[in-house]
N, C-alpha and C positions, 0 to 999 in steps of 0.2 A: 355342746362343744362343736357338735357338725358345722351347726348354722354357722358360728362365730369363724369359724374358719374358713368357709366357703367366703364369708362379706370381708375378710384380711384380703381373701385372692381377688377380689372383684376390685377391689381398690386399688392394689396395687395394680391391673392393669387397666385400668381406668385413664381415659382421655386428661392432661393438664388441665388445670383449672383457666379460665378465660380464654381458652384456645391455645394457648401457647403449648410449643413443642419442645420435649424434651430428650435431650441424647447423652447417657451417661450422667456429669454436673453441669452439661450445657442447658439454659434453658433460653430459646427463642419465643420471645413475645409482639414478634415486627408485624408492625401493621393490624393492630388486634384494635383499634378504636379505643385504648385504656385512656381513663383519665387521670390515674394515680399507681402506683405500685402494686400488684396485687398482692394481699397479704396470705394467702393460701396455697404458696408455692412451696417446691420442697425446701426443708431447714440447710441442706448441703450444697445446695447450686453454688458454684463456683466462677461460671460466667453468665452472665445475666441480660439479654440483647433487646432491648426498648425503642429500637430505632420506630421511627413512621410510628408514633401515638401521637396523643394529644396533652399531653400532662405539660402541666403550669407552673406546679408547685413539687419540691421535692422536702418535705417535711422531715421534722426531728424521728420521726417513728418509720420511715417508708423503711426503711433497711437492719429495722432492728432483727425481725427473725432471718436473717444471710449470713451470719459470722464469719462464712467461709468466702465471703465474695472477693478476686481478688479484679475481678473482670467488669466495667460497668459501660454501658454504651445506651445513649439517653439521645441520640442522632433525628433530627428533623422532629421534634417535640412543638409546643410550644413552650419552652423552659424561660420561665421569669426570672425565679427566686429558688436558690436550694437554704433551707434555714441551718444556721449554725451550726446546729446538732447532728444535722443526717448520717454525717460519716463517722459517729463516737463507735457506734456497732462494729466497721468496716474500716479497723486500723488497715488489715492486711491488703488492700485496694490498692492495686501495680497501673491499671490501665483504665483510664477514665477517659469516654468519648463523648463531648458536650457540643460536637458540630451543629450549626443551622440551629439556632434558638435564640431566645432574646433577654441573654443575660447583661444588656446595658443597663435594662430598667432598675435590677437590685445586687450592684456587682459588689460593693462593699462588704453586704450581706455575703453574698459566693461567695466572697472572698476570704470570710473567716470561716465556713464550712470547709473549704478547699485547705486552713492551715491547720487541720486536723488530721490529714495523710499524712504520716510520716513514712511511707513504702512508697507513694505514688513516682512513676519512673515514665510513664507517657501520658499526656494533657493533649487534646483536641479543643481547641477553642476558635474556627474556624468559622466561619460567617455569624458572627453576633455583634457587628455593628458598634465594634469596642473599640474605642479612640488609644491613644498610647498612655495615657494617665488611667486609662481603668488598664488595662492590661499591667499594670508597673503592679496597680493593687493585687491583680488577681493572685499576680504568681511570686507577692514580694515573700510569700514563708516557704516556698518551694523547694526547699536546697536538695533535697533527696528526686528532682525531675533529670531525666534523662533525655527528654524525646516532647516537644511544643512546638505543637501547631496554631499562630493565629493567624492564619494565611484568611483574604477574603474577606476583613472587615476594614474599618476608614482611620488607620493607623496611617498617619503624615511625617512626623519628623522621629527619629529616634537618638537618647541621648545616653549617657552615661547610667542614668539612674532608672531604666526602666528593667532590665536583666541583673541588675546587682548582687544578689545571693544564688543565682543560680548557676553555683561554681561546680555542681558534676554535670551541665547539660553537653551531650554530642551534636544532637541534631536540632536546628532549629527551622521552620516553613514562615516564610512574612511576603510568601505571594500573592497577587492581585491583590494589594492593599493603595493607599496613594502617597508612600513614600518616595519624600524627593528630599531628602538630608538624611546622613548618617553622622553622628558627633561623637566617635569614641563608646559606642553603645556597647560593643562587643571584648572591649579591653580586659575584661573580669571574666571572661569566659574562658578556663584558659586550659579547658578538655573538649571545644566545641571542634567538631572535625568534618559534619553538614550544614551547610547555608544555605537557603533557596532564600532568593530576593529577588526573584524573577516577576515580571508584569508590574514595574512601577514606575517612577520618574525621575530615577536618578540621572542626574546631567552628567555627573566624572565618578569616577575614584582614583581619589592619586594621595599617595602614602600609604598604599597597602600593605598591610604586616604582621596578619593572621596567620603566623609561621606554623602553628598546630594544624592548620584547616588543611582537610583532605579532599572536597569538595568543595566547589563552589559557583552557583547557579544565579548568573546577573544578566542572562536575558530579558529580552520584550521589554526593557527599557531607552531613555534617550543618552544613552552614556558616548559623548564623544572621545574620552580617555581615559586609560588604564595605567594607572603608573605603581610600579609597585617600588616602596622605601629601598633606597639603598645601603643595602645590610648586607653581612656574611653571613650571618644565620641560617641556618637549613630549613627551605620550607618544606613541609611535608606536602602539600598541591600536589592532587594528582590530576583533577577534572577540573578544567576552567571553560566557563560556557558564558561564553560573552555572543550568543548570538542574537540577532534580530535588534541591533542596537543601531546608532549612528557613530561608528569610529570613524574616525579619519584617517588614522596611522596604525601601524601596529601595535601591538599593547608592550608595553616595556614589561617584562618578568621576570622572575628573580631571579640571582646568581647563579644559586644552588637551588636546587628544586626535584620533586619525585616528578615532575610534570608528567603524565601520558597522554591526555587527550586535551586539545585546544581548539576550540568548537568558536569561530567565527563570521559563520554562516550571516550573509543578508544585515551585510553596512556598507559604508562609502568609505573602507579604506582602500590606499594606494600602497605605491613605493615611489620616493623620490627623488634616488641616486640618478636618475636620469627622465626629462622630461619626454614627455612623446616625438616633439619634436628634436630632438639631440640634446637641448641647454642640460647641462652638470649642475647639479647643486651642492658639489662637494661640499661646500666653504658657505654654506648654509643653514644657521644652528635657532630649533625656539627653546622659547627660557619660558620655564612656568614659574611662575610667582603664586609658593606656596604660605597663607597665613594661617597661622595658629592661635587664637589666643593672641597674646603679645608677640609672639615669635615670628620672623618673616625667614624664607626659604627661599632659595631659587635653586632650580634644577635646568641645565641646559641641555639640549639632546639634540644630535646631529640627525636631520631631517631625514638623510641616506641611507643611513645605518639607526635606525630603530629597533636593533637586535645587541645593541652595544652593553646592556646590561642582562640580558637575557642568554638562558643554557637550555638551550631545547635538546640535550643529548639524547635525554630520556623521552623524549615525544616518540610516541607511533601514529595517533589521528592525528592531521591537523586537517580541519574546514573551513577554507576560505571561501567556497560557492558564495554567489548571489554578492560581490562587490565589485569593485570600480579597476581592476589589479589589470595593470594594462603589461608589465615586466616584473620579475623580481631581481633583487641584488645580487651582484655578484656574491658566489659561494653560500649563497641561501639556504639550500637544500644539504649541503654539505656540513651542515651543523646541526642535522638531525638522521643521524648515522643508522637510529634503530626506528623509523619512520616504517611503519605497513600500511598506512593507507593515506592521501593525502588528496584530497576536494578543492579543484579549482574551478570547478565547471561556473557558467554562465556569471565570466568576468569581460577583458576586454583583451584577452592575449592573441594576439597578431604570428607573435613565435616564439616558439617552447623549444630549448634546448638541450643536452642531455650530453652528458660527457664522462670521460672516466673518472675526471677529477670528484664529481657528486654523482658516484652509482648506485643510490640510493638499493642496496643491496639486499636489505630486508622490504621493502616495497613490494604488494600483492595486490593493491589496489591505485588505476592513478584512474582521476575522471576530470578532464579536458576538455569534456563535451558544453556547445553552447558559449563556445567564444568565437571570435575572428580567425583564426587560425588558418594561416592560409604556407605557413612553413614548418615541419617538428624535422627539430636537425640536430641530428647524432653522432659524436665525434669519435669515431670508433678506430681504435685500435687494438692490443692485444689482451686487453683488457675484458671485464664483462658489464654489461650495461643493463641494470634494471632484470637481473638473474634471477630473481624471485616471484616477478611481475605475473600475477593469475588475470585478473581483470584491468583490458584496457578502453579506454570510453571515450572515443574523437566523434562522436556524432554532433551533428549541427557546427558542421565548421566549415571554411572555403577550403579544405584539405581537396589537392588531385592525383596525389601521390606520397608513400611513405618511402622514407628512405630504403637504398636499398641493403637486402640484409640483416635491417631492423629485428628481425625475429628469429637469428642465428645468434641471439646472446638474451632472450628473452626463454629460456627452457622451461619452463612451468605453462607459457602463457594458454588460459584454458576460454578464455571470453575475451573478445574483441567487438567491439559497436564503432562502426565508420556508416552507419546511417547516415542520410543527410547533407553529405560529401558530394563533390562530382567526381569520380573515384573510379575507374575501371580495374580490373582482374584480367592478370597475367594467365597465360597467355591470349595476347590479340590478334583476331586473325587477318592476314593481306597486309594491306598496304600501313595499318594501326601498328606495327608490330615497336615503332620508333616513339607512340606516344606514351608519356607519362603514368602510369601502373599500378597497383599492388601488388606482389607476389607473395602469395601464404601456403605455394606448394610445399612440402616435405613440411610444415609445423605441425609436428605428428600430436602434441600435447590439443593443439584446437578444436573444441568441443563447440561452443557458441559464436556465432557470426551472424551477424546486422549488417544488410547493405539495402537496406529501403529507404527507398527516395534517392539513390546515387544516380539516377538516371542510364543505369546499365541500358546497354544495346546490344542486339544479337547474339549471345549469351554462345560461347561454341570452345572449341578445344578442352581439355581437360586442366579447370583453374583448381580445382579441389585436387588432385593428384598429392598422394603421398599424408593425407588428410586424414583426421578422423571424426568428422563434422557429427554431431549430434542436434542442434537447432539450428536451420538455416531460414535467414529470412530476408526474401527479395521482393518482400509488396514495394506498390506504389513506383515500381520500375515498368511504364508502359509498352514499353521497346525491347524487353528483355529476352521474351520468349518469340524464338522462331523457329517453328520445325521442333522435333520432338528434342527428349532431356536425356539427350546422349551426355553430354556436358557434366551430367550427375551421377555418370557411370561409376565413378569412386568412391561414392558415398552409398552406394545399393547395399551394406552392409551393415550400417553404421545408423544412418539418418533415421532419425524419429520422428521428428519436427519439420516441417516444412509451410511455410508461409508464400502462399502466390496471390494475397490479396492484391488488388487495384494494378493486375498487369496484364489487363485487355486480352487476356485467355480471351477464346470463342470458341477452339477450333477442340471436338470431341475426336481426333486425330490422335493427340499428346497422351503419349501411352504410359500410368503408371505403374505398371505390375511390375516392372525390376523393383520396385523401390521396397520391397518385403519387407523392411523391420521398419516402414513407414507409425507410428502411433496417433501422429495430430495432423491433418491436414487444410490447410488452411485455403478457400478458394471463390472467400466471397469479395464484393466488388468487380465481378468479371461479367462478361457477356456470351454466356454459358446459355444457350438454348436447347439442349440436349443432356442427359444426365453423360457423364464419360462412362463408358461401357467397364474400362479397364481397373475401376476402381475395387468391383464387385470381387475381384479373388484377393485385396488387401482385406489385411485384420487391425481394421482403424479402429480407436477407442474414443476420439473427436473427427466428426468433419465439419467444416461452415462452410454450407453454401449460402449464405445471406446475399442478397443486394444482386443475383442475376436476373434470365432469361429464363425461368425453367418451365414449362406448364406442367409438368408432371416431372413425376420418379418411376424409374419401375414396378411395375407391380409385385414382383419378385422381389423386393429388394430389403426386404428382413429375412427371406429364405438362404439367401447367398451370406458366403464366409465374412462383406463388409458388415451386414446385415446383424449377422449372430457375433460378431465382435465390437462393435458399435455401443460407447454408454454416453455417449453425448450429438446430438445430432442439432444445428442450426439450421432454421428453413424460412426465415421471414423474405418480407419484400421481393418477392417472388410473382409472378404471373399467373399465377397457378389455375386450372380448368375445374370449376366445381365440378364436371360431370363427368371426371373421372380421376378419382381418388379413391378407387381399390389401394394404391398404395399408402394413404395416410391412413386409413381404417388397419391394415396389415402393421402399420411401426405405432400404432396406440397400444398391440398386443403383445409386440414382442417385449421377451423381462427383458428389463435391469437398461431399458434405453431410456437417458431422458432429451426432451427438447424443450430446452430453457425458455426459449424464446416463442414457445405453442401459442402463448395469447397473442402473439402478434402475427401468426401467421394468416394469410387471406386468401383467397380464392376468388375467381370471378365469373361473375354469371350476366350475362350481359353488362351492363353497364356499371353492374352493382360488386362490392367487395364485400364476401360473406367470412363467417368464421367458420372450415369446415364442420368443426365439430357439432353445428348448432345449425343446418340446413332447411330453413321453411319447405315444410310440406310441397306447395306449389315449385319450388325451385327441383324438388327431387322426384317429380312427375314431370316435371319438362326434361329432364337427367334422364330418367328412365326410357322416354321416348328418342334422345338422341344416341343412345347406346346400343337400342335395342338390336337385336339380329337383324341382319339386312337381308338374307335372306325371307326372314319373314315378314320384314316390310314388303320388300318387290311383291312377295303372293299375296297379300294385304291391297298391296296397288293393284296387280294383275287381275285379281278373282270380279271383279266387279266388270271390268271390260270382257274376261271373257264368258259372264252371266250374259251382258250383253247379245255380243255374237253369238251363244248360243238358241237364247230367245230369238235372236232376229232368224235365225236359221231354222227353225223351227217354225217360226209363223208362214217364213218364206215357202216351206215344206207344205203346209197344210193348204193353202193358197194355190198352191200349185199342184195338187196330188194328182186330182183326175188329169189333167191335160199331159203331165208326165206318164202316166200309166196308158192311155191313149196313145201317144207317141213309139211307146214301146212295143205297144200289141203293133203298131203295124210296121215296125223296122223288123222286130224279129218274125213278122208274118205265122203268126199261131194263134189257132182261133180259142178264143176260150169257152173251156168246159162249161155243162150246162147242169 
């Protein structure tokens, strides 16, 4: 009774059978080289993961002892043929993952394996090379699917009849496929609430009327137009993602609508209410000539107003970035009340205006950045203008000044980016005091500011006053710094961040130790021939000196408070003296510092760039020699000259003894003893 008992316990914890891993009724088989189902698994597994094998065949028997399987995943196989029978075992099967295989060769066959689920509620049929007449077969007994994927295979036109009975599905995927016609496919679908038809070649869609869909995803296609049916119906839309298309215009949307996000990122639309040159196009109307069947349509739409059938009440994103949007219409923005974020960046707007009439009052986010923009003008009265505004992003513009007062009706505002700009900070000193400005004293909310690449000069009075700067960044400003950073006296309390890349620093003068609640300091691209002395009592957690003058670091310089505060340290493209790197041996030891960039750092030793860590013997015997005590070189030099003179004095002595001793007896006249 011993024995039999001891071999129950060894079993039970004994390794899975073919390697597969078991957790609770999970059993994982990925990647085990299996060629079939293994039949020696436990009778209860519940989800089953076969991804990454090799299996070809899914036979009438592979799944008879799993009764409980409700979970199958059969991903990156080589799946031909599942035969008829396989799923008689495996009524209760919810979720079947048939991705990357090659069920074109026996799909009819699949196809009546697969009308034996009557539970199955998600299908992955994703890269298997299945035209839209095998897919009609695969999924024509489906009615209980919720959730199909044939995203990824060479599905071309879709019609009426290839989704027909699959009246519960929500979500459907038919990305990166090469559809360029849609005929009514989706009319029977009439709980489907996800669409992704993104990555294909649809040219338009116009008579949209998918009032149930909640989603829907018609990027990375060539769609010049969006029209949606003119109904009263309520759409439920909430996500319309028309980006990476070719529009021309804006998309017409429906009446009524949940709409929140409208994602039009990177096409060639405009607005037409007015040309660049001044011409009106009021009284300028196209007419689409829509055909159906027998049935002819015309829809006309005034070229200026392409929001004439559209309610954006309900929008908060809208993304226009990356098109051609050189103005917008009057009262534009004013018909999207609950708007918080709104993407214009890298269009062709010259000037952006702001008024009370459209105070876009829930707005937290605008980015402006990467246009022309060489005006933003604000019509301020008693009113408040863009009162919500957290982040604002004018970078890459011909901006030389922002209105004044701008940011006395802006009370949140916590990020501003005017990188880019030719743009000076208030106050200028002398005879500047009459040119063009910003003024961001007293924006006590201001946490981030971007002014790299503005071309700042002489950098002096107190522009940050009344501030509470947390990232400030003035690379790539070469003129910026003169004389020390008195300038930043108001941020000594506050600042963490600081960026002085590519601004012709040199001078180890510029003193940072006010700057105590400094964390990142940024100071490479400069021409830094000396380490700054004053850095050593900051408790930095980054510094980058990348891209100076340095030959060395202190030798001290893991000992001091930067040292022992320091977890990130940059040091490449540097000049650095292999024969004296006491300091790079010292930051190898110290804990918790890394330096990302260590394989790139170099050293040099005559003519050659070494990797310290990695020094040829001969290099560190020539090292050794130029270091050595100079004090004991000079007696090193000396002792051999003064061997010399000794000997010479010496032989000179003995050469010369009697006639000296001669000479003496008769100067002192004493005779000698006998």
């Amino acid at each position: 009774l011993a024995v039999g008992w001891e071999s129950r316990m060894d079993a039970a914890w004994a390794p899975s059978p073919g390697g597969c891993e078991l957790v609770q009724s999970i059993m994982d088989c990925t990647g085990r080289w299996l060629s079939s189902i293994p039949g020696n698994l436990q009778g209860d597994t519940e989800q089953l993961f076969l991804d990454d094998n090799t299996i070809q065949v899914l036979g009438n028997a592979s799944l008879l002892l799993y009764p409980q399987l409700w979970h199958l995943s059969l991903t990156r196989n080589r799946l031909e043929l599942i035969e008829p029978g396989a799923f008689l075992s495996s009524q209760g099967l919810e979720v079947l993952s048939l991705t990357d295989n090659l069920l074109f060769t026996n799909y009819s066959l699949t196809a009546a394996a697969l009308s034996a689920l009557p539970a199955l509620r998600t299908l992955d049929l994703a890269g298997n090379q299945l035209r839209e007449d095998m897919v009609a077969v695969l999924v024509s007994n489906l009615s209980s699917l919720e959730s199909l994927s044939v995203a990824r295979n060479i599905i071309m036109r879709l019609d009426s009849s290839i989704f027909t009975n699959l009246t519960e599905l929500l979500e459907l995927n038919l990305e990166k496929n090469y559809i360029f016609e849609i005929d009514n496919a989706f009319e029977g679908l009439q709980r489907l609430q996800r669409l992704n038809i993104a990555y294909n070649y649809l040219p338009c869609l116009v008579g949209f009327d998918l009032t149930q869909l909640r989603v829907l995803n018609v990027s990375n296609n060539v769609i010049e137009w969006f029209l949606t049916l003119e109904i009263d119906d309520l759409f439920e839309l909430e996500v319309l993602d028309l980006s990476h298309n070719r529009l021309l215009f804006f998309p017409v949307l429906p009446q009524k609508s949940k709409l929140h996000s409208l994602l039009l990122q990177d096409n060639r639309m405009s607005f037409y209410q007015r040309l660049p040159n001044g011409t009106s196009l009021a009284n300028v109307t196209m007419q689409f000539l829509i055909i159906d069947g027998n049935s002819t349509n015309i829809t006309t739409v005034r070229l200026w107003d392409e929001l004439c059938h559209s309610n954006l009440s309900s929008l908060r994103l809208l993304d226009m970035s990356q098109n051609e949007v050189w103005g917008l219409p009057d009262d534009f923005l004013a018909q999207m009340p609950s708007l918080t974020h709104l993407k214009l960046n890298q269009n062709c707007l010259e000037a952006f205006h702001l008024s009370e009439e459209d105070p876009l009052a829930m707005l937290t986010e605008l980015d402006l950045s990467q246009n022309q923009l060489v005006e933003l003008g604000v019509k301020v009265g008693v009113g408040d203008i863009l009162p919500s505004l957290q982040l604002f992003n004018l970078s890459t513009n011909r901006l030389q000044a922002l209105p004044p007062g701008i940011f006395t009706h802006t009370r949140k505002i916590t990020t501003l980016d005017l990188s880019h700009n030719r743009v000076d900070l208030c106050p200028q000193p002398g005879e500047a005091e009459s040119l063009p400005c910003v003024d961001i004293r007293g924006v006590e909310t201001l946490t981030h500011l971007s002014l790299a690449g503005c071309g700042l000069q002489g950098m002096g009075g107190r522009p940050f006053q009344g501030t509470s700067l947390i990232h400030l960044d003035l690379s790539d400003n070469r003129q910026a710094l003169s004389g020390d950073l008195g300038w930043l006296q108001d941020l000594v309390l506050t600042l963490q961040v600081l960026s002085l890349r590519n601004t012709s620093l040199s001078s180890t003068a510029v003193d940072f130790s006010a700057l105590t609640s400094l964390v990142r300091l940024d100071l490479s691209g400069n021409s830094l021939a000396v380490f700054p002395a004053s850095l050593g009592s900051l408790r930095l957690r980054s510094l980058d000196l990348r891209d100076n003058c340095l030959p060395a670091l202190p030798r001290d310089v893991a000992e001091v408070p930067l040292g022992r505060s320091l977890r990130e340290l940059y040091l490449s493209r540097n000049p650095y003296n292999c024969c004296t790197l006491g300091w790079w041996d010292a930051l190898q030891q110290a804990e918790g510092l890394r330096v990302p960039d260590g394989r790139e750092v170099t050293c040099s030793h005559g003519s050659r760039a070494l990797s310290p860590g990695a020094l040829p013997e001969p290099v560190l015997q020539s090292c050794r020699w130029q270091t050595a005590d100079l004090a004991l070189l000079y007696l090193v030099l000396a002792l051999p000259t003064c061997l010399t003179l000794l000997v010479a004095f010496v032989v000179v002595f003995l050469m010369l003894k009697e006639k000296l001793l001669k000479m003496v007896k008769i100067r002192c006249g004493v005779s000698s003893p006998y």
